[in-house]
PAPASE-581706 format. One record per residue (C-alpha): residue number from 0; x, y, z. Coordinates in steps of 0.001 Angstrom, whole numbers, m for minus. Each point is the difference from the previous one (the first is absolute). Layout:
# PAPASE-581706
SITE  num        X        Y        Z
SITE  NUM        X        Y        Z
...
This chain:
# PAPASE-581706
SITE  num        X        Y        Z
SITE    0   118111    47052   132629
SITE    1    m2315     2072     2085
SITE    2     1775       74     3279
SITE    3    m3180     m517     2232
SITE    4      359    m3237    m1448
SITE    5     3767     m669     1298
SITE    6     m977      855     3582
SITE    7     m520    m2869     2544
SITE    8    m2316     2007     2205
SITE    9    m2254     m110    m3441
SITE   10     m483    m3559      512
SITE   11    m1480      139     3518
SITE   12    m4144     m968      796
SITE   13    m1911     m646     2478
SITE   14     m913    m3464     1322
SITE   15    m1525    m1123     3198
SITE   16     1766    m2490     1430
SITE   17    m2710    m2195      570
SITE   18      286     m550    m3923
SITE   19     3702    m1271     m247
SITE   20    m1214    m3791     m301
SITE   21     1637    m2466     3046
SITE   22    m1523    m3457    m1347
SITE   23     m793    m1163    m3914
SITE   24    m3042     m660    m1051
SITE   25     m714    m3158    m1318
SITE   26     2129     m255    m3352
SITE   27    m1731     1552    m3271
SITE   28    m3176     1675     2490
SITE   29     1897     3238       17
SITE   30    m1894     3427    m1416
SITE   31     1502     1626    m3286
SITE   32      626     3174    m1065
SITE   33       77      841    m3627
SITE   34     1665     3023    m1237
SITE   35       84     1138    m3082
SITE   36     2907     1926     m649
SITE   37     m811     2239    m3122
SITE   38    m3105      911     1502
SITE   39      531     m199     3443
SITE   40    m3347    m2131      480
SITE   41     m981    m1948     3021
SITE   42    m1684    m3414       28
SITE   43     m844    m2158     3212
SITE   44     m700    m3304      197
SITE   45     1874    m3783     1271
SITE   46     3134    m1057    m1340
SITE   47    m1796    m3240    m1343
SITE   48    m1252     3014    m2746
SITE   49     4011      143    m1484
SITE   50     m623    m2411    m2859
SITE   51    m2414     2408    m1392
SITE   52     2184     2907     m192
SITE   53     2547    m1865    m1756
SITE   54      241     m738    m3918
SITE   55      831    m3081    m2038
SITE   56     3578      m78    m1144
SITE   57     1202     1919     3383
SITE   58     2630    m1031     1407
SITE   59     m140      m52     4376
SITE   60     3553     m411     1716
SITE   61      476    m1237     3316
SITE   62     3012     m410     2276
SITE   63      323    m2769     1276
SITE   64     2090      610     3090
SITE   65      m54    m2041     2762
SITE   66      509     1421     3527
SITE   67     3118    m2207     1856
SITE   68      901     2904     2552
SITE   69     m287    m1086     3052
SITE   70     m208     1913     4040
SITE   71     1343    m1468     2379
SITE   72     1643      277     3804
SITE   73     3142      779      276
SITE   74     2359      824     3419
SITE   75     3506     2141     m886
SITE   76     3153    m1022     1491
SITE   77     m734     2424     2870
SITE   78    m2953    m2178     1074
SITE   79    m1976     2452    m1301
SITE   80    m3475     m809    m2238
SITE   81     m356      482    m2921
SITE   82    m1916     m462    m3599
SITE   83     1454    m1305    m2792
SITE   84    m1744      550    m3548
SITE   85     1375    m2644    m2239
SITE   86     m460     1392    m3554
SITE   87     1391    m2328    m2689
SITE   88     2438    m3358      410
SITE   89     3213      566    m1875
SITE   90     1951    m3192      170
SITE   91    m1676    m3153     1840
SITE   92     1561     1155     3268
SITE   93       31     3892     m318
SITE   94    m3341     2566     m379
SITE   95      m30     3442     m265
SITE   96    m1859     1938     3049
SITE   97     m733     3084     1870
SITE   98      187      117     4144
SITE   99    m1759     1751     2238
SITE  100     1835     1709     1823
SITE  101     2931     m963    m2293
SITE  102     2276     3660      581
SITE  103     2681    m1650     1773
SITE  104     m292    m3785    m1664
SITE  105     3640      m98    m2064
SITE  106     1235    m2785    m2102
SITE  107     1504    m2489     2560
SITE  108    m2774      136     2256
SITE  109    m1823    m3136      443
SITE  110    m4172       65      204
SITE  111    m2407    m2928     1796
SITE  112    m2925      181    m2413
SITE  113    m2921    m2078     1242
SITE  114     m528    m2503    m2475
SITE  115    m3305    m2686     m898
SITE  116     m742    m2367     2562
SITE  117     2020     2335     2475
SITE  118     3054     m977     m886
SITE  119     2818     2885      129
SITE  120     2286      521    m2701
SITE  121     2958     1972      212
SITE  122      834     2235    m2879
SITE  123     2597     2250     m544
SITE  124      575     3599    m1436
SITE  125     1875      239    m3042
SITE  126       45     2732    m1802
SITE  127    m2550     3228      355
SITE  128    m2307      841    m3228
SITE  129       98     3406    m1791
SITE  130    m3571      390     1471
SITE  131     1105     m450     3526
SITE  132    m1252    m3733      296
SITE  133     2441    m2908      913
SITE  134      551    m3172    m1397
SITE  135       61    m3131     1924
SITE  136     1997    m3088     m213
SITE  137    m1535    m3102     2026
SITE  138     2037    m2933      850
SITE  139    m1211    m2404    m2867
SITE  140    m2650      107    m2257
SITE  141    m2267    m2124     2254
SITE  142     m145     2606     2749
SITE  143     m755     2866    m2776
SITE  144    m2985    m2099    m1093
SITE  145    m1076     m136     3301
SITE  146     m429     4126     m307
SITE  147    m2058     m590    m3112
SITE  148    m3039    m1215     1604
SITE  149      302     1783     3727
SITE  150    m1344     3347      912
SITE  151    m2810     1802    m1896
SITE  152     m708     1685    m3594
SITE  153     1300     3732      577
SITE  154    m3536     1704     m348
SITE  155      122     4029    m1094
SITE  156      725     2370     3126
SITE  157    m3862     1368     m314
SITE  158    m1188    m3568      615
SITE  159     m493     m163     3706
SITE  160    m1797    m3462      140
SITE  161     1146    m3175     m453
SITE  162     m292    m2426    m3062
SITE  163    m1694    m3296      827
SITE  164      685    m1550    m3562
SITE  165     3271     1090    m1595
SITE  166     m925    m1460    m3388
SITE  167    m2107     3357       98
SITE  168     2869     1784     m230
SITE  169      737    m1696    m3389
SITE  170    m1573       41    m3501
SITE  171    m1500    m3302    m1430
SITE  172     2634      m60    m2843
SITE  173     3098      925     2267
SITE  174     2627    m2085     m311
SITE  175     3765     1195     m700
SITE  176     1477     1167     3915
SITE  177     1572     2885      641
SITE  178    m2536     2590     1312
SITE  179      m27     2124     3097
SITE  180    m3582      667     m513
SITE  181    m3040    m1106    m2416
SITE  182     m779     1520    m3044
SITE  183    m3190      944     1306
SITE  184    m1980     1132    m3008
SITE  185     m252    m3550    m1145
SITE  186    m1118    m1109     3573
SITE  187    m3646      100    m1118
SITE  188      415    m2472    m3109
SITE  189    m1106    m3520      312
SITE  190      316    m2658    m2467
SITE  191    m3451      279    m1067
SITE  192      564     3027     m619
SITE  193     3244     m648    m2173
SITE  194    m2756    m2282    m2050
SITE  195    m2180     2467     m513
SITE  196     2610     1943    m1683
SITE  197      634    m2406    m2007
SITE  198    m3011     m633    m1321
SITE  199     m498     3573     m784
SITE  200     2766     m186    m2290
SITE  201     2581     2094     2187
SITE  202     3749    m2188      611
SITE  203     1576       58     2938
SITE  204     3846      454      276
SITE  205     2616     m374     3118
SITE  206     2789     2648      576
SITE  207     1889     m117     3269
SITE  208     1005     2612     2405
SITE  209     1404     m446     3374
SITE  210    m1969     3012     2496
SITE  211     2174     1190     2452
SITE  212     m345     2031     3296
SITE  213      594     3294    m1394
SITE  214    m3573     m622    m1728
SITE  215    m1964     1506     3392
SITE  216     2754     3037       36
SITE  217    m1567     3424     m203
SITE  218     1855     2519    m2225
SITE  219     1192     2576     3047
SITE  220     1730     2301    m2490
SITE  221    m2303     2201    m1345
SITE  222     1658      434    m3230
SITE  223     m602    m3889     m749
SITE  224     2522      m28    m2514
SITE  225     2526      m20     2926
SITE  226    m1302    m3542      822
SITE  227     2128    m2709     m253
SITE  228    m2058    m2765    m1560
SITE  229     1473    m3628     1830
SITE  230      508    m2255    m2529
SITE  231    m2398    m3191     m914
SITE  232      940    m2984    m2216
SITE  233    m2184    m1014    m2683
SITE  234      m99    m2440    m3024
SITE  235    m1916      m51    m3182
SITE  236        7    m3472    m1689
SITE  237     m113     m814    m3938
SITE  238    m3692     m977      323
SITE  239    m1107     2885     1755
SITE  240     1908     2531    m2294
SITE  241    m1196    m1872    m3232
SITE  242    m3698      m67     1243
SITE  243      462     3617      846
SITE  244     1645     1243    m2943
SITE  245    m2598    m1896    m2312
SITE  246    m3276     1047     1932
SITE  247    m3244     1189    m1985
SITE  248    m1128     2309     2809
SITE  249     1397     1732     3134
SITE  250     2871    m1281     2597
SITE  251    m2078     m223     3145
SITE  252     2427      819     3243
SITE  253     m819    m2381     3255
SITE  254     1553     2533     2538
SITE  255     2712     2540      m87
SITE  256     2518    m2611      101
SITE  257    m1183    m1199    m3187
SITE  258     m114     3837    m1300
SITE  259     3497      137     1391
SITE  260     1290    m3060    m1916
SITE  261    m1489      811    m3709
SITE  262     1143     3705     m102
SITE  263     3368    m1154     1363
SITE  264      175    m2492    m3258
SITE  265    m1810     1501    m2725
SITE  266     1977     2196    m2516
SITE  267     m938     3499    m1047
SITE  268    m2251    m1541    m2426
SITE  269    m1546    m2538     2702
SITE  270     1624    m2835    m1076
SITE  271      284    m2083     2667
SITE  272     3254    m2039      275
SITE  273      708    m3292     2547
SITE  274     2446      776     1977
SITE  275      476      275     3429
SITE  276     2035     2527     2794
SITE  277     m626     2531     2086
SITE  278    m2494     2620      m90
SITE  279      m84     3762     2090
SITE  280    m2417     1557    m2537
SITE  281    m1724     2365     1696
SITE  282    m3783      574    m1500
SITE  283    m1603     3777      585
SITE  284    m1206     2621    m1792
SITE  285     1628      960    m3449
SITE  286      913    m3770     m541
SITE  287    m1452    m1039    m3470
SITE  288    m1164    m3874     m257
SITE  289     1678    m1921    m2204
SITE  290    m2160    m3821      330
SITE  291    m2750      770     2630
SITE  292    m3447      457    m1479
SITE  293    m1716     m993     3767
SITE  294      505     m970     3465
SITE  295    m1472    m1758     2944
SITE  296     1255     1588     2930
SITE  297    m1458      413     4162
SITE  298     m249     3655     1561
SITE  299     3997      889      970
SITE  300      892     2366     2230
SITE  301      503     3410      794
SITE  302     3741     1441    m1379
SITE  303      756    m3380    m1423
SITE  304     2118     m848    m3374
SITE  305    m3831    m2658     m721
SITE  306    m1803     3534      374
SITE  307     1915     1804    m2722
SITE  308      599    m2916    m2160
SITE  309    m4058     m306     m137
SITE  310      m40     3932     m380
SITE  311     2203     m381    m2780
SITE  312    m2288    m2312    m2271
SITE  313    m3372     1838      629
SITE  314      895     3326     1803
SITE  315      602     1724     3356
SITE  316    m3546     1840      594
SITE  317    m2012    m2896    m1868
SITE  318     1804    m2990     2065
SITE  319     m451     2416     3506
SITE  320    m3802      571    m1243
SITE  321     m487    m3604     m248
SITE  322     1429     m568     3315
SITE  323    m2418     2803     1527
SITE  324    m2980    m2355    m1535
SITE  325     1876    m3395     1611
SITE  326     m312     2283     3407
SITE  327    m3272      810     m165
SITE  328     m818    m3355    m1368
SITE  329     1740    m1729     2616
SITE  330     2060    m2095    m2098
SITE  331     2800    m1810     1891
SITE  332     3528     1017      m36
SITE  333     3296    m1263     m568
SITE  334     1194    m3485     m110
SITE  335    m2933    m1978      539
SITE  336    m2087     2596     m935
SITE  337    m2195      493    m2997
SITE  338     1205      130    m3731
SITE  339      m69     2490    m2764
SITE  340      390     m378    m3440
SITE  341      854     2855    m2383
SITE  342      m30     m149    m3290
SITE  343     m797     2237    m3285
SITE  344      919      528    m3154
SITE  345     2697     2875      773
SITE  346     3473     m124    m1849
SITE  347      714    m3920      391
C-alpha cells in the first residue's frame, strides 16, 4: 500500500462550517452526488434522481436501526450535575450508559436520573464497561421504562441546534432498538421512494447494525492502523442473505453501517452468510470488497474511520476531489446533510 494512503493527515479537507448541516431537510428533498468510481466522474442533481442510477435486479440494503439512546439529567452522589447518555437497555431494569463527568462514578454509587413526567429514578452503578461507560441498575423495571421516553435523542457533537421532531432523527423503515445514533445515509428515503424502487425492478433487503458513539471519533493516531475500532453488533437474517446471495445485479450499501455489516459476513468469495456478532472491521485503503458493488452514503468527516471506508471503495484523491466540488457546490455536510452515491463498475 502506498503509505500516503495510511496517513490520517491524508484524509483532512477543507469545509466551512457554515456547511456542516444543523436541521434536515424535508425527507427525500436532499441534493445527490454521484460518483463514479472507475472514472472518477461527477454528476449533480436531487436525490429524487437515485432510481435512475440504479439497475433492475440490484439489490439496495438498508439498516434498519432504530435510535433508543436516550440524554438525560443526571445529579452524582456529590450533588453534583450531571449527564447521563443511556445507550442500550440490557435487562428490563439495567441500560448501559456513559456520564458526564463520570471519572469518579464507581460501582456502588447511586445516580438520580430525571425521568418522563419528572419523575426521578434512582439507579445504581454496577459494573464499569471496557469502554469506560457504566451500567445502571434501576429499582424495577417500571422506573427503567420511565428513562426510555425522558430526555432527548443524543444528536452528533457538530450539531449545535436543537431537534424539534425526533422522528427526524430516524429512518422511515427503522425499527429494531439499539442505536446510539441514526444510520443517517438512509435518512433521506421515504416510502415512496422505497416504491419507486420497486417498481424499477431493484429489491430491497434489511440488515441490522447497532451505531455506537465511537462512530463521530476522529482517528488521532496518525498511523490509523493504531486505531482501535469499538465494536458494533450486527445481524444478517436468512432473507436478506438469500436475496443477496441470489441477486442479478449489484449489492447496493445504504450507509457505512450497511458496508460494515456485508463485508463483515461475506466469505472470500462474497458469499454472504446469516449470522450475527460483533463486528470491528475497519474499512481503508488496501481493503478489497468482497459484496459491495455501491453505496449511498452523506459527506463524513475529516480523519474519520466513514472517510477512509468511502476512500477505500472509490479512492483517496477521487473521493477528496469530489468533496472539493461538494465545497464549491455548497452541498450540505454531515448528518443531515446532502447524499452521495458512488457507484461503478470497478472490481465488485
Amino acid at each position: 500500500m502506498d503509505h500516503q494512503l495510511d496517513r490520517t493527515s491524508n484524509y483532512e479537507y477543507d469545509l466551512p462550517s457554515e456547511l456542516i448541516a444543523q436541521h434536515p431537510v424535508e425527507r427525500g428533498q436532499s441534493r445527490l452526488m454521484v460518483l463514479d468510481r472507475t472514472t472518477g466522474q461527477v454528476h449533480l442533481g436531487t436525490f429524487a434522481d437515485l432510481p435512475g442510477h440504479l439497475r433492475e435486479g440490484d439489490v439496495l440494503v438498508v439498516n434498519d436501526t432504530r435510535v433508543s439512546a436516550r440524554r438525560i439529567a443526571a445529579r452524582l452522589p456529590s450533588g453534583r450535575t450531571a449527564e447521563a447518555l443511556l445507550l442500550r437497555r440490557r435487562t428490563d431494569t439495567e441500560w448501559e450508559a456513559l456520564v458526564y463527568p463520570g471519572n469518579r462514578v464507581r460501582p456502588g454509587a447511586t445516580l438520580e436520573l430525571m425521568g418522563s413526567d419528572n419523575r426521578v429514578v434512582r439507579a445504581e452503578v454496577i459494573e464499569r464497561t471496557p469502554e469506560g461507560g457504566r451500567v445502571l441498575r434501576c429499582d424495577d423495571a417500571e422506573a427503567s421504562e420511565m428513562l426510555a421516553s425522558a430526555g432527548t435523542a443524543p444528536l452528533p457533537p457538530y450539531i449545535h441546534e436543537p431537534l424539534h421532531d425526533e422522528d427526524r432523527y430516524q429512518t422511515v423503515y427503522a425499527r429494531c432498538n439499539g442505536s446510539a445514533a441514526a444510520p443517517t445515509a438512509g435518512l433521506h428515503f421515504t416510502e415512496e421512494m422505497l416504491d419507486r424502487l420497486a417498481k424499477r425492478g431493484v429489491q430491497v433487503t434489511r440488515i441490522t447494525l447497532h451505531v455506537g458513539v465511537d462512530t463521530f471519533r476522529p482517528v488521532r493516531d496518525e498511523d490509523p492502523s493504531q486505531h482501535a475500532m469499538h465494536g458494533e453488533w450486527y445481524s444478517v437474517g436468512d432473507d436478506a442473505a438469500d436475496t443477496i446471495n441470489t441477486r442479478q445485479g449489484r449489492v447496493i450499501a445504504v450507509g457505512t453501517t450497511v458496508v460494515r455489516t456485508l463485508e463483515s459476513a461475506a466469505d472470500e468469495n462474497g458469499h454472504v452468510e446469516a449470522q450475527a456478532g460483533i463486528t470491528r472491521l475497519f474499512i481503508r485503503p488496501g481493503y478489497r470488497f468482497r459484496v459491495v458493488g455501491g453505496m449511498v452514503t452523506n459527506f463524513h468527516l475529516p480523519r474519520s474511520t466513514l472517510l477512509m471506508l468511502v476512500s477505500a471503495f472509490a479512492g483517496r484523491e477521487t473521493v477528496l476531489r469530489a468533496y472539493r466540488i461538494a465545497v464549491e457546490q455548497r452541498f450540505r455536510f454531515y448528518s443531515f446533510g446532502d447524499a452521495m452515491l458512488i457507484v461503478g463498475d470497478a472490481t465488485v
